[in-house]
C-alpha positions as CSV (number, residue, x, y, z in Angstrom):
1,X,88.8,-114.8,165.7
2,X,90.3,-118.4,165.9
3,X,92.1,-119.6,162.9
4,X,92.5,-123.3,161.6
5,X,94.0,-125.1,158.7
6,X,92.9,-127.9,156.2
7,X,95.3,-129.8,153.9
8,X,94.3,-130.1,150.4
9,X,96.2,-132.9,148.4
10,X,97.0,-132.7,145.1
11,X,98.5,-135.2,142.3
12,X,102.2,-134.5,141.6
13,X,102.5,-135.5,138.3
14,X,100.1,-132.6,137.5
15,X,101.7,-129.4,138.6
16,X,104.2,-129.0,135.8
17,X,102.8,-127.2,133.0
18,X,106.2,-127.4,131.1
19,X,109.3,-129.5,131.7
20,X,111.5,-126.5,132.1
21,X,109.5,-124.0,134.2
22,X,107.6,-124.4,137.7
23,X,103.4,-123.8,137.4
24,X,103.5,-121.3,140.5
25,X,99.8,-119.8,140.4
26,X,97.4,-119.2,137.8
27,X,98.3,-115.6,137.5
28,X,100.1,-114.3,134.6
29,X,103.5,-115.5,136.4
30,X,103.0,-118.7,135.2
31,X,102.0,-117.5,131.8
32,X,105.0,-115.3,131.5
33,X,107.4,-118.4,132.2
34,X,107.1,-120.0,129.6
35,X,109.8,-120.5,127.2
36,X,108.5,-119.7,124.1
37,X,105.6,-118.5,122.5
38,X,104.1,-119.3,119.0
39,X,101.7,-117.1,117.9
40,X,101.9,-117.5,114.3
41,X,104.3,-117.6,111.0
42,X,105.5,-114.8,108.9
43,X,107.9,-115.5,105.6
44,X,108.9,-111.8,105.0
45,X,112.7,-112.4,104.9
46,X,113.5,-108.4,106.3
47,X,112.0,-109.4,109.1
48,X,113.9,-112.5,110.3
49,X,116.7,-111.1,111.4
50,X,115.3,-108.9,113.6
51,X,114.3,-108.5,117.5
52,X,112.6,-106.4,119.9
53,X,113.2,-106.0,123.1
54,X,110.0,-105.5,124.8
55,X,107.9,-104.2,126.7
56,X,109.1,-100.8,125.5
57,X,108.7,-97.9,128.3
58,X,107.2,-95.6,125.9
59,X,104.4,-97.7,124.5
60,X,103.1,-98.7,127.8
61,X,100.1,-96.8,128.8
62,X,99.8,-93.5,130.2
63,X,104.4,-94.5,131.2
64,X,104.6,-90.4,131.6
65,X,101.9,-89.4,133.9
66,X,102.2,-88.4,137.3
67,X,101.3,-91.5,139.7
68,X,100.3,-91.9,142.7
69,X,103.5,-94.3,144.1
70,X,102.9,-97.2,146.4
71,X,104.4,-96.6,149.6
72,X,106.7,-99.5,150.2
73,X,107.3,-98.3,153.6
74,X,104.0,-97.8,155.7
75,X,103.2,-100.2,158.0
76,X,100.0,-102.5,157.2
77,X,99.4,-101.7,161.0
78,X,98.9,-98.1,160.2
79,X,95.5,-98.8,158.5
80,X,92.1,-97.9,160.2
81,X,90.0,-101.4,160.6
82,X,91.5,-103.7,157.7
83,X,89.9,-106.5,156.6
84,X,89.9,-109.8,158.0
85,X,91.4,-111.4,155.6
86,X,94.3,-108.6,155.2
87,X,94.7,-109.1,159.2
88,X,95.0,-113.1,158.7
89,X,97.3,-112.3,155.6
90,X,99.5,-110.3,157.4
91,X,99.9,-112.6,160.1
92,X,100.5,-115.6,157.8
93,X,103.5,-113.9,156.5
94,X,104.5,-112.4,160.0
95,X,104.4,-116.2,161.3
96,X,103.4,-118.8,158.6
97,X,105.0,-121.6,160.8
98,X,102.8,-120.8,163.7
99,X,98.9,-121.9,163.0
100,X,98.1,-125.5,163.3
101,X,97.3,-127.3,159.9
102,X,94.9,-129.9,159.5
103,X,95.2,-131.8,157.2
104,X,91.7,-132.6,155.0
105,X,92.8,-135.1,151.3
106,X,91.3,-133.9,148.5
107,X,91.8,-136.0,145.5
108,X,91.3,-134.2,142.3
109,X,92.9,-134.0,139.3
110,X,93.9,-130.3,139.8
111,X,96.9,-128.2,139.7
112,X,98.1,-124.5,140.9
113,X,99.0,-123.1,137.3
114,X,97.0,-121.3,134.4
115,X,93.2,-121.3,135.0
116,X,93.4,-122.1,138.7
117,X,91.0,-120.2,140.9
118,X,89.5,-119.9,144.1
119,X,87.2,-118.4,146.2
120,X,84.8,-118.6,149.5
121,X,81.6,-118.4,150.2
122,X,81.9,-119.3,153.9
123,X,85.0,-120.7,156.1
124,X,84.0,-124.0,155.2
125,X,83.0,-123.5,151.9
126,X,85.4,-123.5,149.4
127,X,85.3,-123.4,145.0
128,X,88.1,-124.3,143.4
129,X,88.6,-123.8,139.6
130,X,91.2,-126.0,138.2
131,X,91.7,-127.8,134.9
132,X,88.4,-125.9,133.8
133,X,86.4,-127.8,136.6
134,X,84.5,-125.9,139.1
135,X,84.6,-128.1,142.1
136,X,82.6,-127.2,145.7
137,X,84.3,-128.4,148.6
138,X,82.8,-129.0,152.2
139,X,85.3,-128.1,154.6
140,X,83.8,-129.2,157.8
141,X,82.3,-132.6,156.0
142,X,85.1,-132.7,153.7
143,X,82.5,-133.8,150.8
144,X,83.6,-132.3,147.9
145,X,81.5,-132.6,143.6
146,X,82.2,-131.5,140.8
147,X,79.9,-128.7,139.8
148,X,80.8,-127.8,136.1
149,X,83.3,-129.6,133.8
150,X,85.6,-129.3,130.8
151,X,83.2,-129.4,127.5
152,X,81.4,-127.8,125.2
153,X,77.7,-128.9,126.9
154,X,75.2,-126.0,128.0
155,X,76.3,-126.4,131.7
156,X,80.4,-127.4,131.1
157,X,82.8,-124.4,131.2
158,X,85.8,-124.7,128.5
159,X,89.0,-122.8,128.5
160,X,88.0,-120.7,131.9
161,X,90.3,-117.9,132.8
162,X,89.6,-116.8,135.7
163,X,86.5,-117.2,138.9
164,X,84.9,-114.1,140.5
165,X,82.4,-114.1,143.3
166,X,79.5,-111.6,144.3
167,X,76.9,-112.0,146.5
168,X,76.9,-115.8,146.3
169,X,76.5,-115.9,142.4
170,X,79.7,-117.3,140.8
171,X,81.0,-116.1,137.4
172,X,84.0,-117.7,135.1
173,X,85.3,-116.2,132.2
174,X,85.9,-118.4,129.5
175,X,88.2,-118.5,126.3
176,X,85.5,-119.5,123.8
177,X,83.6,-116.3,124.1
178,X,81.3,-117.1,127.2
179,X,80.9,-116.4,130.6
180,X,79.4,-118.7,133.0
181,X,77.2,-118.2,136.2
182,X,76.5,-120.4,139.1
183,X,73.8,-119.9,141.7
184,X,75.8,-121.0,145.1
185,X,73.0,-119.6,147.7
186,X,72.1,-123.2,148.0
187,X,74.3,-126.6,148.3
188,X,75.5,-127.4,146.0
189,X,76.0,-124.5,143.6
190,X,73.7,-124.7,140.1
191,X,74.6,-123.5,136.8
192,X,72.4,-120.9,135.4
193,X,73.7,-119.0,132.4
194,X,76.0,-118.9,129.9
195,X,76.3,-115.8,128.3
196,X,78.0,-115.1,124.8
197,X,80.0,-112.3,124.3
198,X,81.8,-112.5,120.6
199,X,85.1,-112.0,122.2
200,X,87.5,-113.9,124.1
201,X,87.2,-112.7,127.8
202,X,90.6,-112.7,129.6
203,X,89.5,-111.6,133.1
204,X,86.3,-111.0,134.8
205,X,85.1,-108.3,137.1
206,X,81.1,-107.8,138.5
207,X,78.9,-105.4,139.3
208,X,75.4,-105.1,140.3
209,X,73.9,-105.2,136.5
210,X,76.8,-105.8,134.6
211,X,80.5,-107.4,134.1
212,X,83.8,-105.8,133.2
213,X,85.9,-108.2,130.9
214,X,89.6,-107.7,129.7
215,X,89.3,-108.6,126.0
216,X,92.1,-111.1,124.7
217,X,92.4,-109.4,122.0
218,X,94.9,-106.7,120.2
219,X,92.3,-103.9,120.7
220,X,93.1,-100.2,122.0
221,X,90.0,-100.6,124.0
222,X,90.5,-103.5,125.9
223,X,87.6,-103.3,128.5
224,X,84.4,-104.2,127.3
225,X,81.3,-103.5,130.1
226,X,78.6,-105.7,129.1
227,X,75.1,-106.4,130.6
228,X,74.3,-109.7,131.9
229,X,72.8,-110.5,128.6
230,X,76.1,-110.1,126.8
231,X,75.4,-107.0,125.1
232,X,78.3,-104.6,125.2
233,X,77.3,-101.2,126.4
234,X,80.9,-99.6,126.1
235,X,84.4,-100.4,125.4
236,X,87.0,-98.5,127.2
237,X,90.8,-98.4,129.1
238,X,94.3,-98.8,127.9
239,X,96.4,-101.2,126.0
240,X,100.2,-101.4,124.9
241,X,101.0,-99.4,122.1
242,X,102.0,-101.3,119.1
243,X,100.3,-100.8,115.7
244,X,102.7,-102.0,114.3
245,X,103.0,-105.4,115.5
246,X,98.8,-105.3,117.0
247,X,100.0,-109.0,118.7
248,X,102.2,-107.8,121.0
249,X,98.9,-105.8,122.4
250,X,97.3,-109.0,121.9
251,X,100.3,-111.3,123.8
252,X,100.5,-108.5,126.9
253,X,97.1,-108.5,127.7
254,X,97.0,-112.7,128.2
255,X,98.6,-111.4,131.2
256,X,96.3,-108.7,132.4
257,X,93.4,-108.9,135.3
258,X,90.7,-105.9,135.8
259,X,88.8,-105.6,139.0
260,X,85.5,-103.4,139.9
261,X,85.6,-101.9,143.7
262,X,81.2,-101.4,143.8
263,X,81.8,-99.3,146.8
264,X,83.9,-96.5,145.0
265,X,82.5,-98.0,141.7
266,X,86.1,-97.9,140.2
267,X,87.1,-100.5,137.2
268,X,91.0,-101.7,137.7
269,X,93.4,-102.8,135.2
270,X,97.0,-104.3,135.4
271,X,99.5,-105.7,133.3
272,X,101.6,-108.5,134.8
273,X,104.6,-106.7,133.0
274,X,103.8,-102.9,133.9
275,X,104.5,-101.1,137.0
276,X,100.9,-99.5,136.7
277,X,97.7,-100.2,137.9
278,X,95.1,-98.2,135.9
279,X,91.7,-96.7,137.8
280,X,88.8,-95.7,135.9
281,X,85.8,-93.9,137.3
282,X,82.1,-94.3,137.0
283,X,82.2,-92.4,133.1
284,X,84.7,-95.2,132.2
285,X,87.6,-92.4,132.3
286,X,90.8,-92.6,133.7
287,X,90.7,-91.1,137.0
288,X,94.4,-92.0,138.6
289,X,97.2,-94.5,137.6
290,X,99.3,-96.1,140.6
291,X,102.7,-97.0,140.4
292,X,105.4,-99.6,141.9
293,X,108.5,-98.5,142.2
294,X,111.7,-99.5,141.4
295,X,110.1,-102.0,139.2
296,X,112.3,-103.7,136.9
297,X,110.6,-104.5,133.9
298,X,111.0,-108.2,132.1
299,X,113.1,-108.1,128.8
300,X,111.1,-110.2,126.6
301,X,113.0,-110.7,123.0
302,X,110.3,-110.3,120.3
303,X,111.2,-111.5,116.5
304,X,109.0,-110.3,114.4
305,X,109.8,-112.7,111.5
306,X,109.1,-115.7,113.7
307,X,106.0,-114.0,115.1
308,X,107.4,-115.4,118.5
309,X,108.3,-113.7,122.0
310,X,111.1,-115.6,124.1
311,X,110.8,-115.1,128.3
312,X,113.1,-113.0,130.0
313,X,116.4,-113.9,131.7
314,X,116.5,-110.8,133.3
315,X,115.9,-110.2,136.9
316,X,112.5,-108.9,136.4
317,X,109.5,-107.6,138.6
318,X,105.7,-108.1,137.7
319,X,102.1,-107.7,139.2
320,X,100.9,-111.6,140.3
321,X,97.7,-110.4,141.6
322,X,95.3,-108.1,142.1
323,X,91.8,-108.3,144.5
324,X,89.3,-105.6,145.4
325,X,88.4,-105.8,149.3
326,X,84.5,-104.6,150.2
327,X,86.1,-101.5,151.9
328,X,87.2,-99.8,148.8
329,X,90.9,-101.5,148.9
330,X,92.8,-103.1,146.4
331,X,95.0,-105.9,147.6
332,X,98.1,-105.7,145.1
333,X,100.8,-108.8,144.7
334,X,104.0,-108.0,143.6
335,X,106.1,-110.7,142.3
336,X,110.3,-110.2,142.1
337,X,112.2,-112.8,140.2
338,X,116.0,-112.6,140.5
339,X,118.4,-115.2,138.2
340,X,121.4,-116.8,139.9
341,X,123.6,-117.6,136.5
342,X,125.6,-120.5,137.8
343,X,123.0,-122.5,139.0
344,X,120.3,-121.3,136.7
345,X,117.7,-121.2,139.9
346,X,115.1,-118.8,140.1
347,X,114.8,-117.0,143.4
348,X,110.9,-115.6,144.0
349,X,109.8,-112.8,146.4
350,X,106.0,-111.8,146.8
351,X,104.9,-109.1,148.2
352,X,101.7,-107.6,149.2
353,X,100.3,-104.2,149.3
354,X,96.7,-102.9,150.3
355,X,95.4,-99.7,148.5
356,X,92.8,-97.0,149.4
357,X,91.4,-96.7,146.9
358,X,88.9,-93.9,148.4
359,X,91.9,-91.5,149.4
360,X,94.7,-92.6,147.5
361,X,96.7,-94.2,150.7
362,X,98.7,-97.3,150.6
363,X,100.5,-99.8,153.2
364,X,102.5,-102.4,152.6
365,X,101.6,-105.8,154.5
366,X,104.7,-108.1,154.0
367,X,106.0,-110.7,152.1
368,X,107.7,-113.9,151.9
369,X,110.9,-116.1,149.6
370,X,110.6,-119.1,147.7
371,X,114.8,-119.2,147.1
372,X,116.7,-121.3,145.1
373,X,114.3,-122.8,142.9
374,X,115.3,-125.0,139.7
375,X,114.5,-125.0,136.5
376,X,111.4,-127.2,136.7
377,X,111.4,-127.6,140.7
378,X,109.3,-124.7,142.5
379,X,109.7,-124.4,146.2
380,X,108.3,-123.0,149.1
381,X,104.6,-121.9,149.8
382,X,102.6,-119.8,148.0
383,X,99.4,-117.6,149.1
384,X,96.1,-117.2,147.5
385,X,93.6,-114.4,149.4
386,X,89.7,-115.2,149.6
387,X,86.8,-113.7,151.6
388,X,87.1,-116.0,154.5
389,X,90.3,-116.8,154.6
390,X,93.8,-118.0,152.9
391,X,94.7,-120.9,150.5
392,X,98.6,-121.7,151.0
393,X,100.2,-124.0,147.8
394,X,102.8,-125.8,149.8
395,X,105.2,-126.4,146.3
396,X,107.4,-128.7,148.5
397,X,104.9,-131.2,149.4
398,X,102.6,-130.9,146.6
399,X,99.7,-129.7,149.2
400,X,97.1,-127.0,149.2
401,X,95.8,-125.7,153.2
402,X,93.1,-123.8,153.2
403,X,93.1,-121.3,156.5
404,X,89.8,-120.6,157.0
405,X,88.2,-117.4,159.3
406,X,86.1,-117.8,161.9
């Protein structure tokens, strides 16, 4: 296997989403940072002196059952044949100073933070969603085009949330009840189909005749399965708890992500906030919940009178990421934030963890800092996983590499 890097450039000016907090991914860390959110008014005068501190344990789904907890101790080296891009993973973080970058400009008016996504089709083949564009991007040419847009045409894609790949068809879920599909067998890729859903699709998984979509919504159902027509044939998993105040269902599930393993035919659900990752079988039932340990949960301050939820200050834990490998594996990114007071920095620590999902094992891989970031000023590299290889967000230079398999 030889290994080789490609520098992606991006504009600086565009990587801040908010003056205070650093855009670090498009995963629900980046959601969860920022400072407040407005999610509507409320003039009931009992209510405005009060707040909530939540998540509460006992309203997160299924907090009592026994769980299967990840083993933070078994060596990645332990597992039978692991994936390429597990074994390039792993040695990114054993070593990330020892591969030779090259460096490949890409001028587009992108950035690493909420509806960024990316995947590949080959190791020179990259699609990166940013800024709800889909752009294709030669690596061994370096010709890169825009494939889809922002708008509201039949062939744009507005408000995307997240890219998912199977066998060379592209799918993005969008916030104005659609999902898109791209034909990439050929160069360049070609839209196809937009189907509507009548709901607002946080997060989208595929499967042979249909997709799994996490609703944004304030549901108790939250996973819709619908055909590739858009009709929904069941609804089904877990949500927070709160009939009381339905948004907080609604504001928790912005940050979830649901994954479908078509070898074990398993549907998987997380919540950025919840130490839990949720498995459902081929009946849509819950077959086995997995837990992280010694996870520290974020202390978001909810006021019910302002209809608002402040972010933590807290040293907090959450789930970044989550990505099904072909072998029946779940690739699980755990992100630890720690506070230093006196400074007000942030310090970051991700770390990765591959699950079986066929006999219930788990290894962890490694991991990696980003210290002593400041308000506004994220440092350090982050890691993205795709098929063929690994796309490293340097925050320091402002550059994306992309370290292809081959």
């Amino acid at each position: 296997m030889s290994v080789h890097f490609v520098l992606l450039r991006c504009r600086p000016h565009l990587i801040y989403l908010h003056s205070l907090f650093p855009v670090t991914c498009f995963t629900p860390v980046v959601l969860l940072a920022i400072l407040l959110f407005l999610v509507g008014c409320h003039n009931e005068a009992s209510e405005t002196q009060v707040e909530i501190i939540v998540p509460e344990r006992e309203r997160i789904p299924h907090y009592d059952r026994e769980h299967i907890v990840v083993d933070q101790s078994r060596s990645f080296q332990e597992l039978v044949d692991p994936p390429a891009e597990l074994v390039l993973l792993h040695n990114y973080l054993q070593n990330p100073n020892e591969l030779t970058r090259v460096p490949l400009d890409l001028m587009f008016s992108g950035f690493v933070g909420p509806g960024f996504g990316v995947q590949s089709l080959s190791p020179n083949r990259l699609l990166i969603l940013s800024n709800s564009q889909l752009i294709e991007y030669d690596v061994s040419t370096h010709h890169h085009s825009t494939i889809a847009g922002e708008g509201q045409g039949p062939e744009d894609i507005y408000r995307a949330s997240d890219i998912t790949l199977k066998d060379e068809m592209v799918h993005i879920a969008r916030g104005d009840m659609y999902v898109s599909s791209f034909d990439c067998r050929e160069v360049p890729c070609k839209h196809i189909d937009a189907i509507y859903v009548n709901f607002r699709p946080q997060s989208a998984a595929v499967g042979e005749t249909h997709y799994t979509l996490l609703e944004l919504g304030d549901g108790s159902d939250p996973l819709r399965l619908v055909d590739r027509s858009g009709k929904q044939i069941a609804a089904f998993g877990d949500a927070y708890d709160s009939e009381e105040y339905p948004i907080l269902t609604n504001y928790f599930s912005q940050f979830g992500q649901v994954q479908y393993s078509s070898s074990t035919d398993r549907h998987i659900l997380s919540y950025s906030a919840f130490p839990y990752l949720y498995i459902y079988d081929s009946s849509l039932e819950l077959l086995e919940t997995y837990e992280l340990a010694d996870f520290s949960l974020p202390q978001f301050i909810f006021e019910p009178g302002e209809r608002s939820v402040s972010s933590p200050q807290n040293d907090l834990d959450m789930v970044n990421s989550i990505r099904v490998v072909d072998n029946g594996s779940l690739l699980v990114e755990k992100l630890s934030v720690s506070h230093i007071t006196e400074t007000q920095d942030q310090n970051y620590r991700h770390e990765f963890y591959v699950l079986d999902l066929k006999h219930g094992d788990s290894f962890y891989i490694g991991g990696h800092d980003r210290p002593g970031q400041k308000l506004g000023v994220s440092t350090g590299e982050q890691v993205f996983v795709t098929d063929f290889g690994l796309v490293i967000y340097d925050h320091d230079e402002i550059v994306l590499y992309w370290i292809g398999i081959e």
